[in-house]
Biopython code that builds the backbone (N, CA, C, O; Angstrom):
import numpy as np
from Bio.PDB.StructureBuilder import StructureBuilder

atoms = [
    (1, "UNK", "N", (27.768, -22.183, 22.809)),
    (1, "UNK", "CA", (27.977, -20.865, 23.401)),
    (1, "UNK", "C", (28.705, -19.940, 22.420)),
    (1, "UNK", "O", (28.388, -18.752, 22.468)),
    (2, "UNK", "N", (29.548, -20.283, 21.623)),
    (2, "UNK", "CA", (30.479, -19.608, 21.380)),
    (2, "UNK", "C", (29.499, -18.975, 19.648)),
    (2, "UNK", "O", (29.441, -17.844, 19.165)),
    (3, "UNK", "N", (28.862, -20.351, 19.148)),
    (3, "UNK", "CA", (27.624, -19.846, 18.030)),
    (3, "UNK", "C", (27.008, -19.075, 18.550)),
    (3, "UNK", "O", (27.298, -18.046, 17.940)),
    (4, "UNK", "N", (26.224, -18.788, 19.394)),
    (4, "UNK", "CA", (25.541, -17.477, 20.728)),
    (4, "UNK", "C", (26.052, -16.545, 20.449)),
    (4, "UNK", "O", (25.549, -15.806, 19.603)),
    (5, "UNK", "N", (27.493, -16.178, 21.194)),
    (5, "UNK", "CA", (28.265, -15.094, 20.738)),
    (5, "UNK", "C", (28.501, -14.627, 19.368)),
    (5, "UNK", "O", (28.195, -13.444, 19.226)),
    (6, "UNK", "N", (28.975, -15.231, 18.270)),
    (6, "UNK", "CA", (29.198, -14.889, 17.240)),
    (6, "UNK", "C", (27.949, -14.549, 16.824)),
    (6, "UNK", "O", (28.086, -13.617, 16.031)),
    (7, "UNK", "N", (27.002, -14.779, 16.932)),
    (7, "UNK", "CA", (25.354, -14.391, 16.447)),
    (7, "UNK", "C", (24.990, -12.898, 16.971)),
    (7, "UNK", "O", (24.454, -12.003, 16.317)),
    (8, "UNK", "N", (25.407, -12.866, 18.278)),
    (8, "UNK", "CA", (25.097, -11.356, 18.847)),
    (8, "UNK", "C", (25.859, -10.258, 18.523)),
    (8, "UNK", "O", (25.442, -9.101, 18.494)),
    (9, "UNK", "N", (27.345, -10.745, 18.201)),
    (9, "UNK", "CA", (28.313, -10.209, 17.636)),
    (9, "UNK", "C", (28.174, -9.325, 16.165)),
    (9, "UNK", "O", (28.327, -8.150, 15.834)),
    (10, "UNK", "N", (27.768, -10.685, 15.451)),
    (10, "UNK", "CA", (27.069, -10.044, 14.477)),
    (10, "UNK", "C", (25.786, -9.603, 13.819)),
    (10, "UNK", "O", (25.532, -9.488, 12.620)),
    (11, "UNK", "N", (25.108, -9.405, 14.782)),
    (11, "UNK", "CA", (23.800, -8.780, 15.044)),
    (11, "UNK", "C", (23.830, -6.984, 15.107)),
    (11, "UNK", "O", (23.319, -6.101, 14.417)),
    (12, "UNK", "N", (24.713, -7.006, 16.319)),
    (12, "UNK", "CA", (25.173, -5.702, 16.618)),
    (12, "UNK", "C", (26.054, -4.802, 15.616)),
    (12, "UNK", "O", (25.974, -3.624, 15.270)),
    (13, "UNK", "N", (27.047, -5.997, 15.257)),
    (13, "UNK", "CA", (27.678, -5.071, 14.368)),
    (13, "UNK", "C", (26.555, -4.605, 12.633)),
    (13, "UNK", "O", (27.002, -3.762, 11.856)),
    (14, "UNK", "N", (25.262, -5.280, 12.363)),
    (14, "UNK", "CA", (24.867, -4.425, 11.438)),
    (14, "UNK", "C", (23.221, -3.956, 11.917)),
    (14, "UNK", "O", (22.194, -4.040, 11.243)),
    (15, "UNK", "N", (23.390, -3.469, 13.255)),
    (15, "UNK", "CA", (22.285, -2.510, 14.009)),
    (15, "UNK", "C", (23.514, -1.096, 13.792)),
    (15, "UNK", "O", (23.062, -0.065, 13.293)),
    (16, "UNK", "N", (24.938, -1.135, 14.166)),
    (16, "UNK", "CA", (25.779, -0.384, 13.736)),
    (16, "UNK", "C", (25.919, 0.079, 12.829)),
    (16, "UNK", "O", (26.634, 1.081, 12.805)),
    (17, "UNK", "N", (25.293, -0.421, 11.580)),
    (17, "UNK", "CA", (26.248, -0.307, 10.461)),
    (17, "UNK", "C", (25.309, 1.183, 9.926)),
    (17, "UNK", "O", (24.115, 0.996, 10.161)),
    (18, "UNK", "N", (25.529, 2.333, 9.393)),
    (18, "UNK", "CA", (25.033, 3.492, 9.212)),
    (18, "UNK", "C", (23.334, 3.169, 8.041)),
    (18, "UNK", "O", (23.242, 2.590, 6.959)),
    (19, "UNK", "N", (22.257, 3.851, 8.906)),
    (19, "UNK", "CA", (21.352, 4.055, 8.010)),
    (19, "UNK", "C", (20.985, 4.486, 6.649)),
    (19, "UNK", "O", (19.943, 4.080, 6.136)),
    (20, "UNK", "N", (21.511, 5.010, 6.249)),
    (20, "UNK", "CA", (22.346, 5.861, 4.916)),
    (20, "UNK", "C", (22.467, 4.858, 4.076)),
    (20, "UNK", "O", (23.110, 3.832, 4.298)),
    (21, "UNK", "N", (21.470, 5.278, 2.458)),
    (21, "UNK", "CA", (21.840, 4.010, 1.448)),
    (21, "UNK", "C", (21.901, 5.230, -0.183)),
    (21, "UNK", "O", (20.858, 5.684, -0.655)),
    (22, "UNK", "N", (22.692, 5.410, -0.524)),
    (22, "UNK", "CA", (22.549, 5.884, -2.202)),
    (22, "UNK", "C", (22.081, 5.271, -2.817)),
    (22, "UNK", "O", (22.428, 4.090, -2.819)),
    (23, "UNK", "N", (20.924, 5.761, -3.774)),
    (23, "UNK", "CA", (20.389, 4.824, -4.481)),
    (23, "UNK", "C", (19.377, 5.584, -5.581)),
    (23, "UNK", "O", (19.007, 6.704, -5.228)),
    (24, "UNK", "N", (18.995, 5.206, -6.595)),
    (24, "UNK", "CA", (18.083, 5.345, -7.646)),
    (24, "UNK", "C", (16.608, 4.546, -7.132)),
    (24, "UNK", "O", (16.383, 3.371, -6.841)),
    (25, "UNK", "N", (15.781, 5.710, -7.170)),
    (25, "UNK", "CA", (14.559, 5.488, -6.767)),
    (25, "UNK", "C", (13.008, 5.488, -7.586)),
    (25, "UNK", "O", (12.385, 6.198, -6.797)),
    (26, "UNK", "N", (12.390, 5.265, -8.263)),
    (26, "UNK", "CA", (11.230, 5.710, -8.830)),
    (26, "UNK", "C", (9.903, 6.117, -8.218)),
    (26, "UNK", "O", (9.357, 5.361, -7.414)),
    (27, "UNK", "N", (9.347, 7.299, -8.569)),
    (27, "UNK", "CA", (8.188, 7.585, -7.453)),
    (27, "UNK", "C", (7.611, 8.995, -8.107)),
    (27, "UNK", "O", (7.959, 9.371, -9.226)),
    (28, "UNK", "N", (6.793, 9.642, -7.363)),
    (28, "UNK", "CA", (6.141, 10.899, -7.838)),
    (28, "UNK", "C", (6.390, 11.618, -6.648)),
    (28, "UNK", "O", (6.499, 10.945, -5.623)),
    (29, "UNK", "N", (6.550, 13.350, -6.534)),
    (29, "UNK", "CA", (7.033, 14.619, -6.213)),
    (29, "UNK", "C", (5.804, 14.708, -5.496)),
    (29, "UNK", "O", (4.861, 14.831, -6.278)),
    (30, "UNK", "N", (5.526, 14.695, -4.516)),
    (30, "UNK", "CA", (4.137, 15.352, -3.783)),
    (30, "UNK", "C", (4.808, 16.525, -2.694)),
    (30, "UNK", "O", (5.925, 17.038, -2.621)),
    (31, "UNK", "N", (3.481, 16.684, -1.856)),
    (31, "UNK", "CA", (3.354, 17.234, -0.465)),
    (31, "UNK", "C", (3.311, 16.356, 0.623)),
    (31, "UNK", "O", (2.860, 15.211, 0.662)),
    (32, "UNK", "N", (3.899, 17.113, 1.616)),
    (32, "UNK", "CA", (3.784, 15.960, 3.265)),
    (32, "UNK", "C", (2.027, 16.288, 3.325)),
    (32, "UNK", "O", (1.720, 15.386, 4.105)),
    (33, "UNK", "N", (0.788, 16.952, 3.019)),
    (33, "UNK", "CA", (-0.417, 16.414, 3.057)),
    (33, "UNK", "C", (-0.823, 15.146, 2.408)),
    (33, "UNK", "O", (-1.196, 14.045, 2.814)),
    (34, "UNK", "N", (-0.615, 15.694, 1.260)),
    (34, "UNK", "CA", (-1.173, 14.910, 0.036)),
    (34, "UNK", "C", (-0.913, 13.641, -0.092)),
    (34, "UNK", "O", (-1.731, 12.739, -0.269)),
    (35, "UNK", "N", (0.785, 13.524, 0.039)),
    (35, "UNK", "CA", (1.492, 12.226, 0.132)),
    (35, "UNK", "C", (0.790, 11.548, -1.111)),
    (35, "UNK", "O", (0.150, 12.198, -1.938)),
    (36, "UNK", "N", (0.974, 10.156, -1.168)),
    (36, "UNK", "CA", (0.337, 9.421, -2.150)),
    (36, "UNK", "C", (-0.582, 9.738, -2.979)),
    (36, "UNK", "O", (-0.582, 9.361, -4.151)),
    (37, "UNK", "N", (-1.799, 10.740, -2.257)),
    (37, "UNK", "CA", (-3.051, 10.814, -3.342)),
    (37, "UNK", "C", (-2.258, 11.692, -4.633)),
    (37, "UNK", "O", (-3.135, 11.722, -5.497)),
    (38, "UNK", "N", (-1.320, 12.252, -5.064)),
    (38, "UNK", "CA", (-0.470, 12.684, -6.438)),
    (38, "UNK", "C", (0.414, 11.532, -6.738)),
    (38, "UNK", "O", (1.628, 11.646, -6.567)),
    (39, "UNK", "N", (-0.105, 10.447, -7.166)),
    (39, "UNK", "CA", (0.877, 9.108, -7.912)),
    (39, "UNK", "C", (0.035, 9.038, -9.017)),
    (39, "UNK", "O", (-0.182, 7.886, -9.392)),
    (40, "UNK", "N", (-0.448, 9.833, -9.587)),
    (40, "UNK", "CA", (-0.751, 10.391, -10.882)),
    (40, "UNK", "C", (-0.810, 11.355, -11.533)),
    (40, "UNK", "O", (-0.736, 12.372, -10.843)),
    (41, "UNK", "N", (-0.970, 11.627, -13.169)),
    (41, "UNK", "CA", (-0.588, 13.335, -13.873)),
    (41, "UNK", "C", (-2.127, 13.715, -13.294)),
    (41, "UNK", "O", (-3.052, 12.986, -12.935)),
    (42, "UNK", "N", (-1.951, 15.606, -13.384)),
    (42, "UNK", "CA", (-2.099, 16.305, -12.788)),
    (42, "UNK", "C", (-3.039, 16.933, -11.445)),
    (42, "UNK", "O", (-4.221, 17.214, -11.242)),
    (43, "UNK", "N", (-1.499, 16.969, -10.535)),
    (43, "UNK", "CA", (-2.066, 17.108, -9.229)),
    (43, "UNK", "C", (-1.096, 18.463, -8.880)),
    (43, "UNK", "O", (-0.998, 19.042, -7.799)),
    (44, "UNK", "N", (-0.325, 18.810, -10.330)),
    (44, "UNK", "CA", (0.884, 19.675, -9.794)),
    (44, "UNK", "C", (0.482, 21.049, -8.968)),
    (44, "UNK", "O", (1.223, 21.719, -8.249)),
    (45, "UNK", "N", (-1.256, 21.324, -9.363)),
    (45, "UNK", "CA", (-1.440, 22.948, -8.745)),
    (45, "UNK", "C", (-1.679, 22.425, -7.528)),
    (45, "UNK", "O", (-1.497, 23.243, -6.626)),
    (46, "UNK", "N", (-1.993, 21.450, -7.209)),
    (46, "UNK", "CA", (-2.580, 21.185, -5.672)),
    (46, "UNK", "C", (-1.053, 21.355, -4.927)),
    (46, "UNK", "O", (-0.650, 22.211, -4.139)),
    (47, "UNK", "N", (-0.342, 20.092, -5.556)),
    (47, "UNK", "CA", (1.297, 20.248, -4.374)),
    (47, "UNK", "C", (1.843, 21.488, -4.294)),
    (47, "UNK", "O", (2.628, 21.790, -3.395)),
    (48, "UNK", "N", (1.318, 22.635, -5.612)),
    (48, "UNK", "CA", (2.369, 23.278, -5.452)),
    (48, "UNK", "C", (1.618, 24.374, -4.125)),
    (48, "UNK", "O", (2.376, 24.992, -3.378)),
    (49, "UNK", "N", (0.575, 24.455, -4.026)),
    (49, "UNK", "CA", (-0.335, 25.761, -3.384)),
    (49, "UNK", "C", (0.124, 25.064, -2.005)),
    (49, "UNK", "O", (0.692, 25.790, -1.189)),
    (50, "UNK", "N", (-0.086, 23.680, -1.680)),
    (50, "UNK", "CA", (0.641, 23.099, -0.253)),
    (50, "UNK", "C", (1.871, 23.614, -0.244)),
    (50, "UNK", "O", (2.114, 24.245, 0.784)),
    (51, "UNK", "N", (2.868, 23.560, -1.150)),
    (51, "UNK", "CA", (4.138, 23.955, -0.867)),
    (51, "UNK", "C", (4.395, 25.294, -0.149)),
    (51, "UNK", "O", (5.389, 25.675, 0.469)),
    (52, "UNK", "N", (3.435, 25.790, -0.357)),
    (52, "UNK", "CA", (3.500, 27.448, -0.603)),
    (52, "UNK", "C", (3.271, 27.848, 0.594)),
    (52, "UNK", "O", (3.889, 28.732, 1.186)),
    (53, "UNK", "N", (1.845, 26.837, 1.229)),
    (53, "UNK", "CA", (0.822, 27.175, 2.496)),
    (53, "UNK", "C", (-0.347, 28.242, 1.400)),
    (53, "UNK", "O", (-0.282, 28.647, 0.239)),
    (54, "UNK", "N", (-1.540, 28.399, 2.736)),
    (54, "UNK", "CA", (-3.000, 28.867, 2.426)),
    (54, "UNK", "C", (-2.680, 30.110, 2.146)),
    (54, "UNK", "O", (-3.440, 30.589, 1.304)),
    (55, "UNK", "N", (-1.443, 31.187, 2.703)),
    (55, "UNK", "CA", (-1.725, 32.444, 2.503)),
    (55, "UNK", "C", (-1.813, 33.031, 1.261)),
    (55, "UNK", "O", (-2.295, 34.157, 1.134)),
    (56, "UNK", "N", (-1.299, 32.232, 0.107)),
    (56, "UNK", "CA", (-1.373, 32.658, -0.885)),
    (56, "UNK", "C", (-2.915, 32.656, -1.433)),
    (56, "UNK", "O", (-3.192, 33.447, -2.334)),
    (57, "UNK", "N", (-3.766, 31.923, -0.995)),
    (57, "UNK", "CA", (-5.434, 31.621, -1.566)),
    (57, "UNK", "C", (-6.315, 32.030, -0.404)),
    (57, "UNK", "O", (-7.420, 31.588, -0.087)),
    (58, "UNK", "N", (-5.495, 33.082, 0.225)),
    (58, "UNK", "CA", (-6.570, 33.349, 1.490)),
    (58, "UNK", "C", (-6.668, 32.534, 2.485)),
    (58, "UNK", "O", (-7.509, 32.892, 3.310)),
    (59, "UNK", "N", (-6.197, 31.699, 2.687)),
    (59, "UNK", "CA", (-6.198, 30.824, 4.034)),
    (59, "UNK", "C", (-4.780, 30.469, 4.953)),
    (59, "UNK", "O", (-4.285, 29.345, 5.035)),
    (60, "UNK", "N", (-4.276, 31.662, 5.595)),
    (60, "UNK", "CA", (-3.357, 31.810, 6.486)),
    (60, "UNK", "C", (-2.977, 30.399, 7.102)),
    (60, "UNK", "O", (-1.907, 29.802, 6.981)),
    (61, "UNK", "N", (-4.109, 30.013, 7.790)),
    (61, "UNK", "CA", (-4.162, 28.776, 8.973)),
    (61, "UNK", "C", (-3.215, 27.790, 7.937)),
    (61, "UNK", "O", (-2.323, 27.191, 8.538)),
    (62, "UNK", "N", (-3.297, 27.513, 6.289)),
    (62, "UNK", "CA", (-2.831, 26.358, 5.944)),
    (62, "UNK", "C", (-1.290, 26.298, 6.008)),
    (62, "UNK", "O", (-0.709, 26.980, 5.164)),
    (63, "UNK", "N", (-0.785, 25.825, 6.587)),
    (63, "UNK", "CA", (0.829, 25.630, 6.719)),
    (63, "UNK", "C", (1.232, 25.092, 5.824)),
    (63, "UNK", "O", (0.674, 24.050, 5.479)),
    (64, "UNK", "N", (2.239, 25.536, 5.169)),
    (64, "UNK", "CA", (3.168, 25.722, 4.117)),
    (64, "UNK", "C", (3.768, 23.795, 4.424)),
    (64, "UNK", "O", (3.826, 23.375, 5.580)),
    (65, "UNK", "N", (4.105, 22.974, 3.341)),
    (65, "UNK", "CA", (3.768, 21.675, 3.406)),
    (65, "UNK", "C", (5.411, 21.089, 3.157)),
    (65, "UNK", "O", (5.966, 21.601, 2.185)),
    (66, "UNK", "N", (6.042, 20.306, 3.761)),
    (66, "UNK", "CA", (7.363, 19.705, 3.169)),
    (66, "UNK", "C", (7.177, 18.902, 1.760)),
    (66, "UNK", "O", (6.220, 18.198, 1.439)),
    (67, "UNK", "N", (8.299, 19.185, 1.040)),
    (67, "UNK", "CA", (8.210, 17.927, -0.387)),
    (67, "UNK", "C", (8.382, 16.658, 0.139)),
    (67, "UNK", "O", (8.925, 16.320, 1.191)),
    (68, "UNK", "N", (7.673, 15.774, -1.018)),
    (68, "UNK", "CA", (7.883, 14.653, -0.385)),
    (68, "UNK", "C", (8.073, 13.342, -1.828)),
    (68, "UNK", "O", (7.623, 13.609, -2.942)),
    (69, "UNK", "N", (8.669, 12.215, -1.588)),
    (69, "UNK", "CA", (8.924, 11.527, -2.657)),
    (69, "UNK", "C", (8.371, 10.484, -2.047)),
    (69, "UNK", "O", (8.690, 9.922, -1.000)),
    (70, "UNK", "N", (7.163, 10.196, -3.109)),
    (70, "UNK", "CA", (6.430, 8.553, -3.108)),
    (70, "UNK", "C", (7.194, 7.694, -3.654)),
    (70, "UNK", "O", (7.809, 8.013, -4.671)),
    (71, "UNK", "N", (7.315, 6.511, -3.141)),
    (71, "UNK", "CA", (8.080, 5.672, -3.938)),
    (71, "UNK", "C", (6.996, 4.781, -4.846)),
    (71, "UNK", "O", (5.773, 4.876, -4.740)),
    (72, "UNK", "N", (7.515, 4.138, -5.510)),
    (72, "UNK", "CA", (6.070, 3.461, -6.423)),
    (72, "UNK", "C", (6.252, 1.691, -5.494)),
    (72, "UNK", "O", (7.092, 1.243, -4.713)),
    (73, "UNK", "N", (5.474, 1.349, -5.874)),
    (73, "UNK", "CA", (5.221, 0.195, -5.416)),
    (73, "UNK", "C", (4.799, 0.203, -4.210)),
    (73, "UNK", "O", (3.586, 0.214, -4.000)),
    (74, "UNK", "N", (5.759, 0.198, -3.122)),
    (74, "UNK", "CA", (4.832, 0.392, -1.473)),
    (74, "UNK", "C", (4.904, 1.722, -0.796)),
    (74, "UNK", "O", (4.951, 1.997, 0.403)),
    (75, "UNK", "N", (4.899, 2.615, -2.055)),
    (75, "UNK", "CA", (3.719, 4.253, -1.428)),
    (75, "UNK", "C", (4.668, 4.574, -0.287)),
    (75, "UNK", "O", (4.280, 5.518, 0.401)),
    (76, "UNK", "N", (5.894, 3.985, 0.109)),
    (76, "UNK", "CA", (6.508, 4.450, 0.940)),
    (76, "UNK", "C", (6.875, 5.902, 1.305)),
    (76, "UNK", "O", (8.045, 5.913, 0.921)),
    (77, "UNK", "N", (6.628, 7.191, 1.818)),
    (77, "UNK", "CA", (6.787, 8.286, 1.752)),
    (77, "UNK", "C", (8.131, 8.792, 2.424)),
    (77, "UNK", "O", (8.457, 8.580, 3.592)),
    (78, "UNK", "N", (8.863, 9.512, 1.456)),
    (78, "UNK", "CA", (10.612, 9.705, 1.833)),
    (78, "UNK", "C", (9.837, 11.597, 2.013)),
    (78, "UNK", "O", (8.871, 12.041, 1.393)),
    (79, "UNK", "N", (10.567, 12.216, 2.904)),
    (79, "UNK", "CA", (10.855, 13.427, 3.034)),
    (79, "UNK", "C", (12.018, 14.194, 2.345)),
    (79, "UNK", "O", (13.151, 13.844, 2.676)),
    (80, "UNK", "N", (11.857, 15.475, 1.173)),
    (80, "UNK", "CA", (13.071, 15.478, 0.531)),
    (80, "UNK", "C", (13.630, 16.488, 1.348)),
    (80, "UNK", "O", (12.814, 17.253, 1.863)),
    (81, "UNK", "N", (15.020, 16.699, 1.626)),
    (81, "UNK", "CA", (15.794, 17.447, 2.537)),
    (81, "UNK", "C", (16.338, 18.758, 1.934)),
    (81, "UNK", "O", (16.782, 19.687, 2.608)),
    (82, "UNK", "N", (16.266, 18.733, 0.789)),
    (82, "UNK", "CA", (16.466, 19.585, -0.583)),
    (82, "UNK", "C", (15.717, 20.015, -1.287)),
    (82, "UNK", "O", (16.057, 20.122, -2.466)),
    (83, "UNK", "N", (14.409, 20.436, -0.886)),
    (83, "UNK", "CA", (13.485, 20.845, -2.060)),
    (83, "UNK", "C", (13.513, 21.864, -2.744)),
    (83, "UNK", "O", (12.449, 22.451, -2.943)),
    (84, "UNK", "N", (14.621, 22.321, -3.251)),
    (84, "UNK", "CA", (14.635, 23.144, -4.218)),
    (84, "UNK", "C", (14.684, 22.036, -5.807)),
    (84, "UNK", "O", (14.028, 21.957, -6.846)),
    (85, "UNK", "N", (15.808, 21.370, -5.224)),
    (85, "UNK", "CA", (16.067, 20.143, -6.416)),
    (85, "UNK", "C", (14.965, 19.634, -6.930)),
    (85, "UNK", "O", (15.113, 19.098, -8.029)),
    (86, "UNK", "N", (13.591, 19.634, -6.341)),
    (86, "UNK", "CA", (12.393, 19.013, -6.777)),
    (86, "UNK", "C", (11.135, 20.032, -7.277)),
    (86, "UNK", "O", (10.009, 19.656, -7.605)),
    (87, "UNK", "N", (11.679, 21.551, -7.241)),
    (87, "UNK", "CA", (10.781, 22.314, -7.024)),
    (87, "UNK", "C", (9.781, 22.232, -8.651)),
    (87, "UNK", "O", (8.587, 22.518, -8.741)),
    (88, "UNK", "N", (10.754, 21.731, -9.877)),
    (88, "UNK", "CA", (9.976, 21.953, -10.671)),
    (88, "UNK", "C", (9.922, 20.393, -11.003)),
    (88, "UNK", "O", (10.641, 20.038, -11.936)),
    (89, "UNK", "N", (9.024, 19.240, -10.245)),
    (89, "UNK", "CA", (8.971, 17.789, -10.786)),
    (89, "UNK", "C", (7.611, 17.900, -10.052)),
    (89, "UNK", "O", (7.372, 16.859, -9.441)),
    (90, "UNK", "N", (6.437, 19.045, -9.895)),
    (90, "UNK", "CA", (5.437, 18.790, -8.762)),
    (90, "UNK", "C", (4.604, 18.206, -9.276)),
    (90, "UNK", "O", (3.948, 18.596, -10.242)),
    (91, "UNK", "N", (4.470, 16.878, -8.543)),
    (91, "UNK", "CA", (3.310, 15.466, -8.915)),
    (91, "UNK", "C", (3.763, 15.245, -10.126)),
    (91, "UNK", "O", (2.868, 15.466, -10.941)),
    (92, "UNK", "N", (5.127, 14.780, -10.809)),
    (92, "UNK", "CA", (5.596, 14.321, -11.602)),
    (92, "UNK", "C", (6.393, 13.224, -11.458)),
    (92, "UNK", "O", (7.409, 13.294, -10.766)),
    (93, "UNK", "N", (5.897, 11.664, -12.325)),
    (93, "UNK", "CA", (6.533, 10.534, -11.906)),
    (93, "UNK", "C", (8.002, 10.578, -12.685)),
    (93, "UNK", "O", (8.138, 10.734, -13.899)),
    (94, "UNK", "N", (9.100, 10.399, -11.688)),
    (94, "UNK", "CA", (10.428, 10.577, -11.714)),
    (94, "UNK", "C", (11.021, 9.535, -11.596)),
    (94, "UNK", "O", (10.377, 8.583, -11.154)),
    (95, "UNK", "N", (12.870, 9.287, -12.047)),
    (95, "UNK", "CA", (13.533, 8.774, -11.022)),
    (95, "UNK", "C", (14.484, 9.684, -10.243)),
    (95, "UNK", "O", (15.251, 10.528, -10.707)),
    (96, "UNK", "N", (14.328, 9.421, -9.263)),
    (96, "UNK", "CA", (15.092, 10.288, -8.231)),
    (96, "UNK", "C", (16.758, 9.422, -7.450)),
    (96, "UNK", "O", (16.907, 8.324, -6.914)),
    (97, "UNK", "N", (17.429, 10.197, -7.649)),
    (97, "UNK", "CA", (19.011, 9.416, -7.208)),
    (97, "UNK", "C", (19.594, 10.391, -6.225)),
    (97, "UNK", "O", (19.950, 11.541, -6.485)),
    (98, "UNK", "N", (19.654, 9.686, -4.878)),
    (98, "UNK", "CA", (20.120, 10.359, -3.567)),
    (98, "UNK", "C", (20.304, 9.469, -2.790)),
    (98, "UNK", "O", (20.324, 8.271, -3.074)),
    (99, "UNK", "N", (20.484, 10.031, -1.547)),
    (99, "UNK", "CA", (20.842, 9.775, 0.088)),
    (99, "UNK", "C", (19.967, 9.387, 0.671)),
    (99, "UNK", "O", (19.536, 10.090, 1.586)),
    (100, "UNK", "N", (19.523, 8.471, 0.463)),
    (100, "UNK", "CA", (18.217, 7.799, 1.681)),
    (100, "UNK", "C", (18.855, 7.326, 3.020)),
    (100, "UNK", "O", (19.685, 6.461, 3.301)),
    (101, "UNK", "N", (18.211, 8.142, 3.660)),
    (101, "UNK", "CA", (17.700, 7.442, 5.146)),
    (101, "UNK", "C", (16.570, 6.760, 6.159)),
    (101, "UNK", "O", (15.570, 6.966, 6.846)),
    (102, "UNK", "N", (17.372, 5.950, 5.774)),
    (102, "UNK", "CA", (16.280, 4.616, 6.406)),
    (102, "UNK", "C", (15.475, 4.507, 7.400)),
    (102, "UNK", "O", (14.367, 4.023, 7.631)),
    (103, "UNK", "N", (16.874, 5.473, 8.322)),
    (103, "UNK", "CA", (15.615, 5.708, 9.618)),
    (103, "UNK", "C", (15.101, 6.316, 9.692)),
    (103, "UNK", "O", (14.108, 5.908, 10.294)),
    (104, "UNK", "N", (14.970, 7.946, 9.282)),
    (104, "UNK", "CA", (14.467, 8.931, 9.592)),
    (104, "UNK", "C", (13.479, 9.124, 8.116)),
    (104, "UNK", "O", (12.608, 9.994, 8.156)),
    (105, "UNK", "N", (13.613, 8.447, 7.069)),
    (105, "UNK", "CA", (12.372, 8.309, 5.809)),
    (105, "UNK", "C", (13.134, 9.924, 5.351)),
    (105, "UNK", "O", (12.409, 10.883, 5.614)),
    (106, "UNK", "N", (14.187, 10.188, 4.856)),
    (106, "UNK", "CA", (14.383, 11.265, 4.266)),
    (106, "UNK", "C", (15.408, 10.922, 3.138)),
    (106, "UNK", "O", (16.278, 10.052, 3.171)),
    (107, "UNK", "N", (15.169, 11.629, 2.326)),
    (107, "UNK", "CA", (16.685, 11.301, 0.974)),
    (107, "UNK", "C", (16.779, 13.238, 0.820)),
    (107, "UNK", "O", (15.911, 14.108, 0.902)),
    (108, "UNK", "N", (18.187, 13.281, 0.582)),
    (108, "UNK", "CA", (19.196, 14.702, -0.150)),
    (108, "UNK", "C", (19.450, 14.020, -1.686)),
    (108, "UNK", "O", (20.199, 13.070, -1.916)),
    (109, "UNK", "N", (18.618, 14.768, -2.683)),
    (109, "UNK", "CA", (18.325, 14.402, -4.062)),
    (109, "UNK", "C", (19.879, 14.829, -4.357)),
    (109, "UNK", "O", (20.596, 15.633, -3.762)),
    (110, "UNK", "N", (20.115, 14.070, -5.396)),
    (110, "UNK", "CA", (21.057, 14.411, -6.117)),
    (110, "UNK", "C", (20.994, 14.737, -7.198)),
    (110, "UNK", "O", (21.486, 15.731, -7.731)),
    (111, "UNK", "N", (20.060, 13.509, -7.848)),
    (111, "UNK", "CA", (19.282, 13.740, -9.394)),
    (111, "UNK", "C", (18.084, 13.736, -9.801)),
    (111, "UNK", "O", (17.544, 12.655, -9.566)),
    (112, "UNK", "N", (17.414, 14.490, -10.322)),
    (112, "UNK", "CA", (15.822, 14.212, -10.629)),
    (112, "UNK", "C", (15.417, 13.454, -11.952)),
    (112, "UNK", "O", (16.265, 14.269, -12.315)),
    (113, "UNK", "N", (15.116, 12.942, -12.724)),
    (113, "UNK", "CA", (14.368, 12.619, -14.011)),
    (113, "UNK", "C", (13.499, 11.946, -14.268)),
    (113, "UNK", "O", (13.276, 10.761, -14.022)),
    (114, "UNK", "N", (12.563, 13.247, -15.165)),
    (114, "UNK", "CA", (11.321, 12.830, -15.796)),
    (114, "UNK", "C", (11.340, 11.476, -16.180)),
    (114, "UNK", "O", (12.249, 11.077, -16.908)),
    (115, "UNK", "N", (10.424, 10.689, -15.771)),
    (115, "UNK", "CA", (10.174, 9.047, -16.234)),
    (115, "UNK", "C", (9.386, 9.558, -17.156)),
    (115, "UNK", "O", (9.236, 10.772, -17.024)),
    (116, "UNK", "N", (8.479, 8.786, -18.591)),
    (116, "UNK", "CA", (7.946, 8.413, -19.539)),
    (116, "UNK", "C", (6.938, 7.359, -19.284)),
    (116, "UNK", "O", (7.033, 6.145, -19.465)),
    (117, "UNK", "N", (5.937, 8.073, -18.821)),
    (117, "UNK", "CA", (4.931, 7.179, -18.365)),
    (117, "UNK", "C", (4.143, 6.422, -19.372)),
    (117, "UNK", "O", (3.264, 5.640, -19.008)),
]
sb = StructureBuilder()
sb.init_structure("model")
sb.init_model(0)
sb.init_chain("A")
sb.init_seg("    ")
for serial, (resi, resn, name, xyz) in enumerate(atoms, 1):
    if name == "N":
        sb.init_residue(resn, " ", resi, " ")
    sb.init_atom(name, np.array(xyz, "f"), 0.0, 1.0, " ", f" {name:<3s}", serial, name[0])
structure = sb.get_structure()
C-alpha cells in the first residue's frame, strides 16, 4: 500500500511540474501552412508571402500565416511566439535557443543561428 502511495505521489508531483523547457533546438523557419514542406533551401518567398497573407498578391481570402519552427528529426512543429526574432531566418535551417512549451507546441526565441548545411 504504502509503494501505491508513493507511486501516485510521485506521479502527480511531475504532471505538476511546469511545461516549460529552455533549450537549443535545430530546425527550419516556416509558416503555420507550409509547416514541414520548407525543411529545405529555397522556400523563403513562399513563407514569406504566407507571413504576409494573399492581400499582398491579390488574394485577400489568404490569411496572413503564424511562424513556425520545424524541428529536424520528428518534423515536430513549435509555434514561434516572437516572430519578429525569426523574421529574417525564412525557410532557413537554424539553431534556435528558447522557451519551449510542451504543452501548448510554442517556444519565445531567444536566439536564432544560421546552421551550415
Amino acid at each position: 500500500m504504502r509503494l501505491l502511495l508513493f507511486a501516485l505521489v510521485c506521479t502527480t508531483a511531475a504532471l505538476a511540474q511546469p511545461q516549460h523547457q529552455r533549450a537549443s533546438r535545430t530546425g527550419w523557419i516556416s509558416d503555420e501552412a507550409c509547416g514541414a514542406q520548407h525543411t529545405k533551401p529555397g522556400g523563403a518567398g513562399c513563407v514569406e508571402k504566407c507571413w504576409r497573407g494573399g492581400a499582398s498578391v491579390g488574394h485577400p481570402e489568404w490569411k496572413p500565416q503564424r511562424a513556425v519552427f520545424v524541428q529536424d528529426g520528428d518534423h515536430a512543429i513549435w509555434i514561434v511566439l516572437n516572430p519578429d526574432a525569426v523574421k529574417n531566418f525564412a525557410a532557413v535551417h537554424v539553431e534556435l535557443g528558447g522557451e519551449f512549451d510542451l504543452e501548448k507546441k510554442t517556444v519565445q526565441v531567444d536566439t536564432v543561428t544560421r546552421k551550415a548545411d
